[in-house]
C-alpha positions in Angstrom: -32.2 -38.1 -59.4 -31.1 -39.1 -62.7 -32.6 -40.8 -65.8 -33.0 -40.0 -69.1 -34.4 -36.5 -68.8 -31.2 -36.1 -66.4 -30.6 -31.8 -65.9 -32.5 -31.3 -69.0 -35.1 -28.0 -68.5 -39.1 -28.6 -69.3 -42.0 -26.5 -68.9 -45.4 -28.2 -68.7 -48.7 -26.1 -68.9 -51.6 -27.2 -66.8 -49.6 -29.1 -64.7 -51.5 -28.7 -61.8 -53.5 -31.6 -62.0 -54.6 -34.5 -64.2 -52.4 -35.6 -67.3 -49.7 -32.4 -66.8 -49.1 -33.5 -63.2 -48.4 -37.2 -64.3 -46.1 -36.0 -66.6 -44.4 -33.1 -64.4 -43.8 -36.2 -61.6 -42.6 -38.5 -64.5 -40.1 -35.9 -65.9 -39.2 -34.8 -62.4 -38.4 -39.0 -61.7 -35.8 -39.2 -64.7 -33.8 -36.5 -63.7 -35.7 -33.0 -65.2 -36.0 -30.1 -63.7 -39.4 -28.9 -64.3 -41.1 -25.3 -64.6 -44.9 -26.3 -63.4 -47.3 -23.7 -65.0 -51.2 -23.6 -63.7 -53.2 -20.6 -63.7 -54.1 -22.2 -60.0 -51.4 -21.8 -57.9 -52.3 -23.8 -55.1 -52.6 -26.6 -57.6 -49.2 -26.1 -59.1 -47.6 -25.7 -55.8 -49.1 -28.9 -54.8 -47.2 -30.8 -57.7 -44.1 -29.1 -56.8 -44.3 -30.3 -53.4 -44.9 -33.9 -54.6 -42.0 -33.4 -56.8 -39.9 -32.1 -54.0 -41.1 -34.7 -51.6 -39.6 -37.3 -54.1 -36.4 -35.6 -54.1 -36.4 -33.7 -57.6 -36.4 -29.9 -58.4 -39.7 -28.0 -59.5 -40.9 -24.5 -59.8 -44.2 -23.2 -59.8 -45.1 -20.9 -62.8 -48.6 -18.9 -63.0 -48.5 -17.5 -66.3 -51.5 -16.9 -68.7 -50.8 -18.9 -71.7 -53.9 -17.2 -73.6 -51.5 -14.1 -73.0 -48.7 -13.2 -75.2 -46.3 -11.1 -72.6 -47.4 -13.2 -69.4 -46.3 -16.4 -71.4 -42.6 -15.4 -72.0 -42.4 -15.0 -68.1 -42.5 -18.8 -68.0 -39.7 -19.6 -70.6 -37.6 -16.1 -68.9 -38.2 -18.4 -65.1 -37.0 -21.3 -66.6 -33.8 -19.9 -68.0 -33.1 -17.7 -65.0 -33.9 -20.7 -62.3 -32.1 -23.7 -64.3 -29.8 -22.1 -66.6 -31.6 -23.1 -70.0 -34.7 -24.1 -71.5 -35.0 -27.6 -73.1 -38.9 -28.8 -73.7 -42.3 -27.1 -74.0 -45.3 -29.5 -73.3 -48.5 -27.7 -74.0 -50.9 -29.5 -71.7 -53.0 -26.9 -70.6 -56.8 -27.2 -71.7 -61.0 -26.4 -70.8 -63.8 -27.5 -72.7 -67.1 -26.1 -73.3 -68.7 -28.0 -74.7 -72.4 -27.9 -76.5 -74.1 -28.8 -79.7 -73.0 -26.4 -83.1 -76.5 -25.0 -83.3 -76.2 -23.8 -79.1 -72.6 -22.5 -79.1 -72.1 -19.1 -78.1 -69.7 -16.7 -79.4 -67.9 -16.6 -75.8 -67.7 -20.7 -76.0 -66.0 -21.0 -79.1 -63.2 -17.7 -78.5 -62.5 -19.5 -74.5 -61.7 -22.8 -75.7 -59.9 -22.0 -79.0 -57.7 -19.1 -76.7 -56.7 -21.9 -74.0 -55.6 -24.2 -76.7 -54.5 -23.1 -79.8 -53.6 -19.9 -78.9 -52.3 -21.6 -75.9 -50.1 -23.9 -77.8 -48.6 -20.8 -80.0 -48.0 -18.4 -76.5 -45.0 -20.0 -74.7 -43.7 -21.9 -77.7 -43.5 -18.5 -80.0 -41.3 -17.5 -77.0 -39.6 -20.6 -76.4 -38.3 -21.0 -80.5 -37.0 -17.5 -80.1 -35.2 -18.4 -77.0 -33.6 -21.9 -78.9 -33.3 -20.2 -82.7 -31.1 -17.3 -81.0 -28.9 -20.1 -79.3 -28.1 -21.3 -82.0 -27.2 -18.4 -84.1 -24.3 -17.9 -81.2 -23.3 -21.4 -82.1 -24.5 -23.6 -79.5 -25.8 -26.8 -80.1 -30.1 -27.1 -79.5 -31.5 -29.9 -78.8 -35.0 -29.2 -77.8 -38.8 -30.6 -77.8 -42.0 -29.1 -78.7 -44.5 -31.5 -77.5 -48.0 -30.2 -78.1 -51.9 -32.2 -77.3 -54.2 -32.6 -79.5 -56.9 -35.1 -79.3 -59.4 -37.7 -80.9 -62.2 -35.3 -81.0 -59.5 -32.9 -83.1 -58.9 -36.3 -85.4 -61.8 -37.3 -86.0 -64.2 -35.0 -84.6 -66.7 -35.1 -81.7 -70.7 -34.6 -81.7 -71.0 -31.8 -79.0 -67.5 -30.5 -79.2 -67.0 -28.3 -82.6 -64.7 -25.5 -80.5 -62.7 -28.5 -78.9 -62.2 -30.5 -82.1 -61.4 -27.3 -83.7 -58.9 -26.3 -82.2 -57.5 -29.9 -81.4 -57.3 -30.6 -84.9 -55.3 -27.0 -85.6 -52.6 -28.3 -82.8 -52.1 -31.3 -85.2 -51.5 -29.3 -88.3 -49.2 -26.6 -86.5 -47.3 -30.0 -84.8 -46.6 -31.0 -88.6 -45.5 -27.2 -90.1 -43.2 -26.8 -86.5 -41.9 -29.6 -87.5 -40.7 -28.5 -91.0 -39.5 -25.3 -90.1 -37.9 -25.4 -86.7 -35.7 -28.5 -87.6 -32.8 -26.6 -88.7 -32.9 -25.0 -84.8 -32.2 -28.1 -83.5 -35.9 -28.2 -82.5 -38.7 -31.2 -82.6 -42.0 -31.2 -82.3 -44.5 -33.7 -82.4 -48.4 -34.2 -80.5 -50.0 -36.4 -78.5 -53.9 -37.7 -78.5 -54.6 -39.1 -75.1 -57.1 -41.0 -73.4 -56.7 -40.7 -69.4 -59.0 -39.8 -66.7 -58.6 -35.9 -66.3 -60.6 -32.9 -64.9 -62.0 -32.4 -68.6 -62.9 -36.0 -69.3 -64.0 -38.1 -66.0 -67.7 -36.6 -66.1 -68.5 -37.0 -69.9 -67.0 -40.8 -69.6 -67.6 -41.2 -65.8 -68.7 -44.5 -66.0 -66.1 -46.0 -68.9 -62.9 -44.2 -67.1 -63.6 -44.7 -62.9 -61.1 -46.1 -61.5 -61.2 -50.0 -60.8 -60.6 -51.3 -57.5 -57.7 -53.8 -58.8 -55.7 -54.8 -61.7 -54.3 -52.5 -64.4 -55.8 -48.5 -64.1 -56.5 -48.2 -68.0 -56.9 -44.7 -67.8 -54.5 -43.7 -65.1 -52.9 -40.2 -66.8 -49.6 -42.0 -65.5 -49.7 -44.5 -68.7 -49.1 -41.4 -70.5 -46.6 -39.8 -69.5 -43.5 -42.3 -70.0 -44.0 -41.6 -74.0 -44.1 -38.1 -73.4 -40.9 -38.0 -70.9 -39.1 -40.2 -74.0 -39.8 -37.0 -76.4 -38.2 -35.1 -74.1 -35.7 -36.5 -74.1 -32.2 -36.8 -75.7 -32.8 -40.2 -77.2 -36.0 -39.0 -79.8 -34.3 -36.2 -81.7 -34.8 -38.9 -85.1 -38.7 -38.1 -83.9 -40.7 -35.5 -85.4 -44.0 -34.2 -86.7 -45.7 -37.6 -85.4 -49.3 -37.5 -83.5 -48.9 -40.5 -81.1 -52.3 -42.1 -79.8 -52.0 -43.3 -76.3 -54.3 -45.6 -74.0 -53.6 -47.6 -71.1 -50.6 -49.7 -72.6 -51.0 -48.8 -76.3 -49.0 -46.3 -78.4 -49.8 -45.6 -81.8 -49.4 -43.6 -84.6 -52.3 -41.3 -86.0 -51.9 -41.7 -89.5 -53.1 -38.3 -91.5 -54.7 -36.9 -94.3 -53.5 -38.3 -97.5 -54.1 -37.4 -101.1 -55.6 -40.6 -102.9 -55.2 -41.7 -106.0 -58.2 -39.6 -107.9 -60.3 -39.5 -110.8 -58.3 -37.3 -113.3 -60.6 -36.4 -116.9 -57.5 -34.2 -118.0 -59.8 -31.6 -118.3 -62.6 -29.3 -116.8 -65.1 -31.2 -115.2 -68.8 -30.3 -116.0 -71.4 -30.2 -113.4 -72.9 -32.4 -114.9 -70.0 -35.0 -114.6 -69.4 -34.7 -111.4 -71.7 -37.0 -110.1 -70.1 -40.1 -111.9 -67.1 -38.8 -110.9 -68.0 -38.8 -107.0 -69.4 -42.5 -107.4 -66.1 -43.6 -108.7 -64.0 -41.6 -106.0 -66.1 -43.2 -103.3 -66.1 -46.2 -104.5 -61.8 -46.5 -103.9 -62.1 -44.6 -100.5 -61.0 -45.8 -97.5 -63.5 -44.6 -95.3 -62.4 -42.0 -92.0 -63.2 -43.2 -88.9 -66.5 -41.8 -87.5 -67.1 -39.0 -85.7 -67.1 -39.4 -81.4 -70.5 -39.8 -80.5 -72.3 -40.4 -84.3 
């Protein structure tokens, strides 16, 4: 096969279903030859063997991403199947989802392991991999593509440990961004909205499938933007958060420091409530909260 992603190495996390399947098939279709991680193996191996059906290369990986030393084995597979390592897309995810005052202990520590520590595992390996490339002088060109979420933008009622950690992927996007430039190394995040494992029960009814006409929430819309940042052709691309849905791609824009109220000197407490009115009154309001 060839395409854009033409011999170039990616490992996708949670790729044995839902959106990380889409995009293992997509990257397999332009030319990539692709490292398919799921704790399930009978899920990833099914991938693999659509993959391979369609005449491109795959691997099945089974590494824990919550696990530091199981997580290197899938960057060490990569490299010892395919020669090289290229892009990292941190799919993998769970939710557990229940109102702040219910959540357990064990509910917060599960879903902020799968993905934030999730998102650090095989990347920590996979920078070391690329930043001692290029300190024996060959050129990187590599991708960091991590997923983060409009409930980690903007928060969602009922998901505190998922917007959490959601919103931490999209900070740690922005500071691998500024530091792993000079490796030859980009990252950037994605906030999808496709019909997956995690979402087709809370949004049954809004995502189903229609029986003709465009699939909205197919988790194929997704995955061209996310083979194109694997690519070659976005290396000017980095520390974005892209928003896609059905045919729209967009840019989350971040937090930004506004103008202020500046006295020039300490504020009393007393003061601060004038103050506030005058702040709020030049805000441009957030956009609310999922489910408020």
């Amino acid at each position: 096969m060839s395409g854009i992603c033409q011999n170039r190495v990616v490992i996708i996390t949670g790729a044995g279903g839902g959106l990380g399947a889409a995009y293992a098939k997509a990257f397999a279709a332009e030319g990539a030859k692709v490292v398919v991680n799921d704790i399930n193996r009978d899920a990833a191996q099914r991938t693999v063997d659509a993959i391979k059906a369609a005449g491109g290369e795959a691997i099945v990986n089974t590494s824990n991403i919550t696990d530091y030393a199981d997580s290197l084995n899938a960057v060490q597979q990569a490299v010892q199947t395919y020669g090289d390592l290229h892009v990292v897309v941190n799919n993998a995810g769970i939710c557990r989802d229940k109102m702040f005052a219910s959540m357990t202990e064990a509910d917060w520590d599960a879903v902020i392991a799968v993905h934030l520590k999730g998102h650090f595992c095989i990347s920590s390996h996979a920078v070391q991999y690329w930043r001692d490339q290029t300190k024996q002088g060959k050129k990187v060109n590599a991708r960091i593509i991590n997923t983060s979420s409009g409930a980690g933008l903007n928060g969602s009622v009922g998901q505190s440990n998922y917007a959490a950690a959601k919103g931490g992927i999209a900070s740690l996007t922005l500071n691998q961004a500024a530091e792993l430039k000079r490796y030859g190394v980009t990252a950037n995040a994605l906030a999808p909205a496709a019909r997956t494992g995690m979402t087709e029960d809370v949004f049954a009814d809004m995502m189903k499938k229609p029986e003709g006409g465009f699939d909205h929430y197919d988790p194929a819309n997704v995955a061209p933007l996310v083979v194109w940042l694997g690519s070659e052709e976005s290396a000017a691309i980095t520390g974005r958060v892209f928003e896609v849905e059905g045919g729209k791609i967009s840019i989350a824009d971040g937090w930004r420091t506004t103008k202020g109220v500046d006295k020039g000197a300490r504020w009393e407490p007393a003061e601060i409530a004038s103050a506030m009115d005058e702040l709020l009154s030049k805000e441009v309001p957030a956009q609310k909260v999922y489910g408020s």
